[in-house]
N, C-alpha and C positions, 0 to 999 in steps of 0.2 A: 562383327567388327564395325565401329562408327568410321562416320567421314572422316577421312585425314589418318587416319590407324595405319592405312596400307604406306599412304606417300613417306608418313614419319618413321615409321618403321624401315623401310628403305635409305632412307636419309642418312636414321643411324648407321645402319650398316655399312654403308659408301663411307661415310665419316668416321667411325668409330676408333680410326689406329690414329688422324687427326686429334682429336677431341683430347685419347690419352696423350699424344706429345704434350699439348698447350695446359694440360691437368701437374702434368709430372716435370714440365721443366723449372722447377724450385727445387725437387728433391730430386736429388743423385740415385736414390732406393729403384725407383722406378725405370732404369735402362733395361731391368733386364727381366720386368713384363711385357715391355717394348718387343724387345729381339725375341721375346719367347713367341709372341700372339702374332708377331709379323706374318711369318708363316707358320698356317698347322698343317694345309693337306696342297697333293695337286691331283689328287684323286678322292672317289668314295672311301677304298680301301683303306686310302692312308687315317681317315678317320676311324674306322674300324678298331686299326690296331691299337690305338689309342688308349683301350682297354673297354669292359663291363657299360662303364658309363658314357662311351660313345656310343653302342648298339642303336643301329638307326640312323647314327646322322650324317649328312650330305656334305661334301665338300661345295662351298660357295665364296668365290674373290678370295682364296686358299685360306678358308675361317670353317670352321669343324660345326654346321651349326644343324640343328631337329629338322628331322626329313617329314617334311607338311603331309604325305600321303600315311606314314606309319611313326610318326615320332610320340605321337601319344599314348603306344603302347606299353603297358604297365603303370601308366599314372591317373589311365580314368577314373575319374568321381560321379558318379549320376546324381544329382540334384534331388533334394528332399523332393516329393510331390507337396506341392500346396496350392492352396487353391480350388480353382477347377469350377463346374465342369470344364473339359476340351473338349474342343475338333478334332475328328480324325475322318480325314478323307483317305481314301482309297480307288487307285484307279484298275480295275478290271479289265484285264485287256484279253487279248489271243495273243500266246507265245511267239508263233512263227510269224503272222503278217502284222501286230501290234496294233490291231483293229481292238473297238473296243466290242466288249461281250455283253450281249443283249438278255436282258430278262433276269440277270441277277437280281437275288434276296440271301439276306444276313437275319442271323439269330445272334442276339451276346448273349454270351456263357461267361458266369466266372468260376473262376479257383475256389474251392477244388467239386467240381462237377462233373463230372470228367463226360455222362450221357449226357448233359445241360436238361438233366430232366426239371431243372427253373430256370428257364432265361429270365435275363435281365429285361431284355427287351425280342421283343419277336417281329418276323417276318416285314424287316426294311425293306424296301427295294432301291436298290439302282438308279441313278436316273439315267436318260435316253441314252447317253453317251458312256454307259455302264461304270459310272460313280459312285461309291458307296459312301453318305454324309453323314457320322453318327456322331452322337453328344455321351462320352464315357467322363467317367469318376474319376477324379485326380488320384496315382495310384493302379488307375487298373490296369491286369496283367493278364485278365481271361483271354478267350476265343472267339470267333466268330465260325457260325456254320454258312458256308455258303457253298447255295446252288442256283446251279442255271438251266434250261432246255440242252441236252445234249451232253455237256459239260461232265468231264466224272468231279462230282461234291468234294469239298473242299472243308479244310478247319486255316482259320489265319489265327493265330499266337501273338498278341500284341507286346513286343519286345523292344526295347524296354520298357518297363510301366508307365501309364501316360504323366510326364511333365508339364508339357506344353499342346498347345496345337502341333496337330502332325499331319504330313502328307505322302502317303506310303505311294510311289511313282507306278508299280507296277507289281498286278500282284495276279501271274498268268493263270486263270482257268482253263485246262486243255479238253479240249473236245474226248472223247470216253475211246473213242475206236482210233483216237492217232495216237495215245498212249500206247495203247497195243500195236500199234506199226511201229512208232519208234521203239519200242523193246526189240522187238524183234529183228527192226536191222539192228539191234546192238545184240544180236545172236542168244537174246534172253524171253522169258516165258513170264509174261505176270503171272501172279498165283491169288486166287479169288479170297485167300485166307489173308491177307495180308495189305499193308498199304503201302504208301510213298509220300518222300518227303522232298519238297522242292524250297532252296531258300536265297534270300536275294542275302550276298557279304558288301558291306561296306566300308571306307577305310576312316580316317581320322576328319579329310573334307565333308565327311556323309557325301561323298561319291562313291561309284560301284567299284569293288573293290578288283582288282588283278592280281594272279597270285593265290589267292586260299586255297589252301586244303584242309580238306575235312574228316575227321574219324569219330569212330564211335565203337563203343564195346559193345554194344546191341547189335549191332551188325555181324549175322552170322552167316554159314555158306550160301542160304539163298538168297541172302539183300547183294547190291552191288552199289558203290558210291558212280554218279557221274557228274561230269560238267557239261555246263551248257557253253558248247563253242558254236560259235556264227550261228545262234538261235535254235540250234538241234543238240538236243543229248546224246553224250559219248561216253562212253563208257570204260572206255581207252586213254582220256586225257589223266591228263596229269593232275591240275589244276586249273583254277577260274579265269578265262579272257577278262576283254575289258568289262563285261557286261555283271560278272560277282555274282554268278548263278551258279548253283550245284545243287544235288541231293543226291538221296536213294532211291531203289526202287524194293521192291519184297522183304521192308522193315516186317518187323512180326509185331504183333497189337499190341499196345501199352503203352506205356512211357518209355521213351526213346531220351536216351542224352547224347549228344552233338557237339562236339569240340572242333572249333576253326582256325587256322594256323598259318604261318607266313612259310609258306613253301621255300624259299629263300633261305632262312632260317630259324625255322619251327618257334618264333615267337605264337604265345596262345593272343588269339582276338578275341575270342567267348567263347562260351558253354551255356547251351539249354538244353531243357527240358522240354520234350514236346509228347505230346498223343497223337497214338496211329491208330487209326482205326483201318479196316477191311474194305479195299476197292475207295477211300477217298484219298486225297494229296493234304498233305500236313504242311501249309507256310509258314515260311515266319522271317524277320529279318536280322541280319546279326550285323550287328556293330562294333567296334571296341569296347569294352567294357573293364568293370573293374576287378584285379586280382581275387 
């Protein structure tokens, strides 16, 4: 948004049943767009019932108008890639205390490679404050292998394809042996055959999203979906806190599809494609995307 987008936009709003008097006082026709748009809601609800094409939107100064954290679903466009190369930073952190993690390296991988037996590029490191700074193809949609001292190994999924310069906020490698504590207080058994998928939801602001739920036809009696509440996985919730974290855990290897949804009411936010591999965590991040 440029300068002045925010104030003017507002402006109209406050003004806008104004604006129509001083437009419509020559024609008669217009009294009773007036009395219609006077009032629409004094609730969310009432814009609801409204029908199909209110889904989503917020009651505001009793005007029916797109709710800024989910209004954009069903209308996203992703932007040709052109250009390029981009930035894509990444910040490495620890889960629970949000320290960064020391001694990470990246491999890019592309589609479809699935071992990356050719990377693109090999063994980045980190810098000190465990950053990953790499320079990808306008377009790309591959992987990153990453590993750390300790750390159970990881693949990150760059989703959506790169557009622009990006900066993915947090992307947790968990130390190997608090995986297996936290399974276990959630009354579960990793299985050595198997992997786990951890993924950051975001809403319309590309803030963390509240609310997601997640499914998959992959998921069969040994995977469990969870979320990440107050920085620990549960296995029990429902849905995503403010933080827009969830996964699996005892995904079985291959390609995994992932559908994310508005628990509220089962609006889709996305669907991907991801790879599991055995004992590593699979990221990726989901955004609104398009039908």
């Amino acid at each position: 948004m440029r300068d002045g987008e925010m104030g003017s936009a507002t402006w109209f709003r406050g003004n806008s049943r104004r604006l129509l008097v001083l437009v419509c006082l020559a024609s008669s026709s217009c009294s009773v767009l007036i009395d219609k748009e006077r009032v629409q809601c004094k609730v969310d609800d009432d814009c609801r019932a409204r029908g199909p094409e209110a889904v989503g939107s917020v009651c505001s100064d009793s005007i029916c108008l797109p709710d800024p954290v989910w209004g954009c679903l069903g209308s996203v466009v992703f932007p040709k890639p052109t250009g390029g190369p981009y930035n894509l930073t990444i910040h490495i952190r620890d889960l629970v205390n949000q320290m960064p993690v020391s001694g990470v390296t990246a491999v890019v991988c592309a589609r479809p490679d699935p071992m990356c037996t050719t990377p693109l590029i090999k063994d980045v490191p980190a810098t000190t404050m465990g950053d990953l700074q790499l320079v990808l193809p306008a377009g790309f949609d591959g992987f990153l292998e990453l590993r750390a001292p300790g750390r159970m190994p990881g693949l990150y999924f760059v989703y959506p394809p790169m557009d622009a310069n990006r900066e993915i906020p947090l992307v947790p490698m968990l130390d190997a042996d608090l995986v297996k504590t936290l399974a276990e207080l959630n009354m579960k058994e990793l299985m050595p055959d198997r992997g786990h998928v951890l993924l950051g939801g975001y809403d319309c602001r590309k803030m963390p999203g509240e609310g997601i739920v997640l499914s998959s036809p992959d998921a069969d009696e040994k995977a469990s979906v969870f979320y990440v509440l107050n920085n620990l996985p549960k296995v029990d919730a429902k849905a995503t806190d403010a933080s827009g974290r969830g996964g699996y855990i005892n995904m079985k290897e291959g390609v995994v599809a992932i559908t994310a949804s508005l628990g509220s009411d089962n609006r889709k936010i996305a669907s991907v494609s991801l790879l599991v591999r055995p004992g590593m965590m699979t990221f990726t991040s989901l955004v609104p995307s398009p039908r």
